[in-house]
C-alpha positions in Angstrom: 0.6 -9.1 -39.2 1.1 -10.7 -35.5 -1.0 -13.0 -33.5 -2.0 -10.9 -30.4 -3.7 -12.8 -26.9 -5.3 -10.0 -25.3 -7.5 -9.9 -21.8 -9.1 -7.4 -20.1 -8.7 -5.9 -16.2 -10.7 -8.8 -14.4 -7.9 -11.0 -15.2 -6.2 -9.6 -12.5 -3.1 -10.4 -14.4 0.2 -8.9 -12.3 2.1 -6.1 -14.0 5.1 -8.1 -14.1 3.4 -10.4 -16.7 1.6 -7.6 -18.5 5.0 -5.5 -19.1 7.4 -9.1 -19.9 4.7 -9.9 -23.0 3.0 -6.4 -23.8 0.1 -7.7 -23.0 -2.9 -5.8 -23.7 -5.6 -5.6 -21.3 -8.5 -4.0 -21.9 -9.5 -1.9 -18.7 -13.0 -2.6 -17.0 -14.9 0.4 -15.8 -15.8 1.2 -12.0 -18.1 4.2 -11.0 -16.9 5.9 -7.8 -19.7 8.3 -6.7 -21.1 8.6 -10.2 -17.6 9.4 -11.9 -16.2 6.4 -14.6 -12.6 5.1 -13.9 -11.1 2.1 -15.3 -9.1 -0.6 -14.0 -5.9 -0.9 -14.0 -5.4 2.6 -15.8 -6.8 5.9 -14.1 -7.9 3.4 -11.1 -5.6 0.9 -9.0 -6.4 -1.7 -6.2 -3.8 -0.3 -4.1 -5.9 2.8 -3.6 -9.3 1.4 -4.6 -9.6 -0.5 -1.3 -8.9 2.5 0.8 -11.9 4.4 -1.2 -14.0 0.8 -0.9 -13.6 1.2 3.5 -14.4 4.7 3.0 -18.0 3.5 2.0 -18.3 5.4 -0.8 -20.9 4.7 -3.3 -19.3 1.9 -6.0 -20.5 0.3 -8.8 -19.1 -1.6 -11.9 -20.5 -2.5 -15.5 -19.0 -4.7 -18.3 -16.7 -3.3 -20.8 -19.5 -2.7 -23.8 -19.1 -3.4 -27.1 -18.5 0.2 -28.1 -14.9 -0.1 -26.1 -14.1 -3.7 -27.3 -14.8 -1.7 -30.6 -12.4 0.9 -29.9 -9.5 -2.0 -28.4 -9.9 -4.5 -31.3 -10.2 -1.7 -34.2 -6.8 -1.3 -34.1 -5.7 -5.1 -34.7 -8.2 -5.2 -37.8 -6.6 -2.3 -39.6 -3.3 -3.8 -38.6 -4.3 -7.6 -40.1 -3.3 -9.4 -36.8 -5.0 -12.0 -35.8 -6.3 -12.0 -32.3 -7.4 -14.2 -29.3 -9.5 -12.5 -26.7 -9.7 -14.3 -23.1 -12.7 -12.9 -21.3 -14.7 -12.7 -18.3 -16.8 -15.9 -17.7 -20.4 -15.4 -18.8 -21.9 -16.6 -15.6 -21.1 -13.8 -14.0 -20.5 -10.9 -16.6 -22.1 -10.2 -19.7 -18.1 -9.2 -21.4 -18.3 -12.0 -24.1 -21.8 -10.8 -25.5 -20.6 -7.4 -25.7 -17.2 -8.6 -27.5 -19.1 -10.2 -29.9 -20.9 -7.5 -31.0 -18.2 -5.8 -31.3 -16.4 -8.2 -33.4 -19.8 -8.1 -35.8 -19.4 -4.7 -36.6 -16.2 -4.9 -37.3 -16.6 -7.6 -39.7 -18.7 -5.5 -41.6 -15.7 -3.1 -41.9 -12.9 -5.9 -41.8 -14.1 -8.9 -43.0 -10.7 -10.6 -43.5 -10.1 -9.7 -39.4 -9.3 -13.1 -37.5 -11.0 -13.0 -33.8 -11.3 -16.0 -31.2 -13.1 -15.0 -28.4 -12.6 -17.0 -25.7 -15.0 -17.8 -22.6 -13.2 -18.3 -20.0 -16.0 -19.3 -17.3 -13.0 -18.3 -15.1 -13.0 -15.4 -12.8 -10.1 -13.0 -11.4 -6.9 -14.8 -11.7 -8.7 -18.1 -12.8 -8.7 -16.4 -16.1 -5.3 -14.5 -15.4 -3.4 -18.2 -15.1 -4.8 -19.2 -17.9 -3.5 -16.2 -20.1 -0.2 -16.3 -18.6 -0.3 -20.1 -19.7 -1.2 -19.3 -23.3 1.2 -16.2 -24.0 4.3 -18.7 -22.3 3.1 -20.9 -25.2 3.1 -18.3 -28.3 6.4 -17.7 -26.4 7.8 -21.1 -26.8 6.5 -22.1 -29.9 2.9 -23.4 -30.0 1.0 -22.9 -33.1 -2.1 -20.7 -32.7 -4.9 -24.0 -32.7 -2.3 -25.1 -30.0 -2.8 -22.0 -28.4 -6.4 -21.9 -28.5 -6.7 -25.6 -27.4 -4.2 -24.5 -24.2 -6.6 -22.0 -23.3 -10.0 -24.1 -23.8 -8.2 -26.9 -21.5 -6.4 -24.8 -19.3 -9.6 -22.7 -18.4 -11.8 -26.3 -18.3 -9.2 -27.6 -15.6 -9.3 -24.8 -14.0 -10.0 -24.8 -9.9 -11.0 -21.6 -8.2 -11.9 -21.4 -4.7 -12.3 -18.4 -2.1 -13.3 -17.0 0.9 -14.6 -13.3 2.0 -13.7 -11.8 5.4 -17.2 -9.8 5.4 -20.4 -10.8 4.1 -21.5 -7.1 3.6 -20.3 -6.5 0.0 -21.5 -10.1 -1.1 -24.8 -8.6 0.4 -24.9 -5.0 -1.2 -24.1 -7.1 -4.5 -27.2 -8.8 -3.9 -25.3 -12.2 -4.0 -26.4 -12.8 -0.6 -29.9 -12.6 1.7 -30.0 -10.0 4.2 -31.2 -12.4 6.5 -28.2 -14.6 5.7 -25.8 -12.0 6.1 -27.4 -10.7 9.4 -27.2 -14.7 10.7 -23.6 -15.2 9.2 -22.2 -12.4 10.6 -23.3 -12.9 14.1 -21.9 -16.7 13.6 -19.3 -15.4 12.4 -19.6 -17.6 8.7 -17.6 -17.1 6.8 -18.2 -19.1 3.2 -15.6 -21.1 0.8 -17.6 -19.7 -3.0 -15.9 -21.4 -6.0 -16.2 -20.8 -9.5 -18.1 -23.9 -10.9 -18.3 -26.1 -14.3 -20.4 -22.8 -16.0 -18.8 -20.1 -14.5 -20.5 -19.1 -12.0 -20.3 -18.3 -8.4 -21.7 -21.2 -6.2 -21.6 -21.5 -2.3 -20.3 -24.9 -1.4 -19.5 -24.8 2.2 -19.7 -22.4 5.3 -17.1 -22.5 7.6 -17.1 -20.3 11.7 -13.9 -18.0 11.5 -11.7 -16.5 9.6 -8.4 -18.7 10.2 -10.5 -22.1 9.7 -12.0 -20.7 6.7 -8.0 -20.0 5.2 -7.4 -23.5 6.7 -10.3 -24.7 4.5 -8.9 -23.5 1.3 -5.9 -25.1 1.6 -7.3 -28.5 2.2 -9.3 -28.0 -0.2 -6.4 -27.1 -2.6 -5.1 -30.9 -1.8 -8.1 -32.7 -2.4 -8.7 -31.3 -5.6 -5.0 -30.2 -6.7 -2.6 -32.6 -9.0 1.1 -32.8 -8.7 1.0 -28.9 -7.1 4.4 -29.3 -6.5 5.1 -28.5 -10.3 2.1 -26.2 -10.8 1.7 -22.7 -11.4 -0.7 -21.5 -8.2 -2.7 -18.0 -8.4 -3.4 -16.5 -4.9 -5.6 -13.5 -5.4 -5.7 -10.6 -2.4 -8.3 -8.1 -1.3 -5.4 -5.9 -0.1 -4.1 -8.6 2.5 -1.0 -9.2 1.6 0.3 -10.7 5.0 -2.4 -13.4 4.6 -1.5 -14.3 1.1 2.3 -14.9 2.3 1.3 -17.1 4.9 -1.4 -19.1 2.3 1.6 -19.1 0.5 4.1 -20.6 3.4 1.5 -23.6 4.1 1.1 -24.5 0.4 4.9 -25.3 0.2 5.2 -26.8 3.5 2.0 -29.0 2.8 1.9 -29.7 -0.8 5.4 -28.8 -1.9 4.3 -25.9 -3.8 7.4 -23.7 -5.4 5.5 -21.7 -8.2 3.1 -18.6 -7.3 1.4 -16.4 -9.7 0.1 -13.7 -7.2 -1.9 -10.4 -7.1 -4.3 -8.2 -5.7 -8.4 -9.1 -6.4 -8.8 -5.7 -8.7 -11.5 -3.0 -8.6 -14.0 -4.9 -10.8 -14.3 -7.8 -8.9 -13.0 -6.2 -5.4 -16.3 -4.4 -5.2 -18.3 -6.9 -4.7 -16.4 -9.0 -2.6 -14.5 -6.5 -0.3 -11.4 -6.2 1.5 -9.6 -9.3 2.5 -11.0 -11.6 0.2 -8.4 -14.8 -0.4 -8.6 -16.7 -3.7 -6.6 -20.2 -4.7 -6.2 -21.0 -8.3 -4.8 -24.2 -9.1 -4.9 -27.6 -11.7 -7.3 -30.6 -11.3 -5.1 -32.4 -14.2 -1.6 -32.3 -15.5 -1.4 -30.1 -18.3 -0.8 -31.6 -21.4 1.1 -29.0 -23.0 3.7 -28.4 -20.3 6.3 -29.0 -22.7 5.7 -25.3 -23.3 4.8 -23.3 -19.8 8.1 -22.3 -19.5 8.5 -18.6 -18.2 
């Protein structure tokens, strides 16, 4: 009997992290030309962007309750207790579909102890905040200390980000056509953040791709709190040369010296395309810093 945290693919939670805590992450399914992969295991970012600019056809449903079945089963029959951090429901439908999963296997398990967490993060948003709890198993937090972590951790959450095409936001239907047809001949380029509920929201529209990167970071300082001692996640649609340089301005502007870094993955990289930048960050000191030590 163990407690477990577990997450799934959208996380975008870096290997390094998954392989220093064993951390289970359930993968999320993509559809490439009708065939199922799933990501993070027979489907990677490094090649999934390649396929993306190919222009095949790509779509991508929530993990359903039959596969959280099949992930959690294994932690009833074992009597661990688990805490699942998923996918913000104002974007996917993941926690429904855990839940109904967890209700069956009550039915079977009825001693089984499940916390399933909304997130109402997104990509690394939800990633930090995993990272963030397992450090605290790691150093000694209780479990309610745990699951408070996580509840504040994902409430103070920031996430903010910028596309370099409009044309996947647009095939996603997140977007107008007429608005992407006007925004790409201006060249718009807009900062989307994850909001209070979880979901996407427009909040600005910036001309060009290096004043919209320039945008993010000054953004990053208006909202940000003592970043010189935070944790930041900088997500990647395959643009790894931009992410350095994001990286380079945070510590010569704010001071910054920690980065939790990795690509946007398939689930969420389809909808948002290659070159997509991300910024995760803290609006508050964390009160349980005593125990995010790596």
């Amino acid at each position: 009997m163990a407690l477990r945290i577990i997450t799934d693919s959208a996380s975008d939670t870096p290997k390094w992290v998954i392989e220093k805590y064993n951390l289970h992450v359930i993968p999320t399914p993509v559809v490439i030309d009708e065939k199922d992969y799933f990501d993070g295991s027979t489907i990677f970012p490094e090649e999934f962007y390649d396929i993306l600019r190919s222009g095949k056809d790509i779509k991508t449903y929530h993990i359903n309750s039959q596969m959280f079945y099949d992930n959690f089963l294994p932690y009833a029959k074992a009597k661990d207790e688990v805490i699942y951090i998923c996918f913000s429901t104002g974007i996917a439908g993941t926690y429904n579909a855990a839940n109904i999963a967890k209700t069956e296997l009550l039915e079977e398990y009825p001693d089984f102890d499940l916390t399933i967490i909304d997130s109402k993060c997104a990509s690394l948003g939800f990633g930090l905040a995993t990272y963030y709890a397992l450090m605290m198993q790691k150093n000694g937090a209780s479990k309610q200390e745990i699951i408070d972590g996580i509840h504040w951790h994902c409430e103070h959450m920031e996430h903010i980000f910028t596309v370099n095409t409009l044309e996947y936001l647009l095939k996603g239907g997140r977007l107008s056509k007429t608005s992407a047809i006007a925004g790409s001949l201006l060249d718009i380029k807009p900062i989307i953040q994850v909001n209070d509920v979880g979901a996407l929201e427009s909040i600005e529209k910036v001309r060009g791709r290096q004043k919209s990167l320039k945008r993010l970071i000054e953004i990053v300082g208006e909202r940000g709190k003592n970043l010189e001692k935070q944790t930041i996640g900088i997500a990647h649609g395959d643009d790894a040369k931009t992410m350095e340089i994001m990286k380079e301005q945070l510590s010569n502007t704010y001071g910054c010296r920690s980065y939790l870094d990795n690509y946007v993955g398939c689930a969420i990289g389809a909808h948002t395309g290659p070159g997509i930048i991300g910024m995760i960050f803290m609006n508050e000191t964390s009160p349980y810093e005593k125990y995010l030590t790596d």
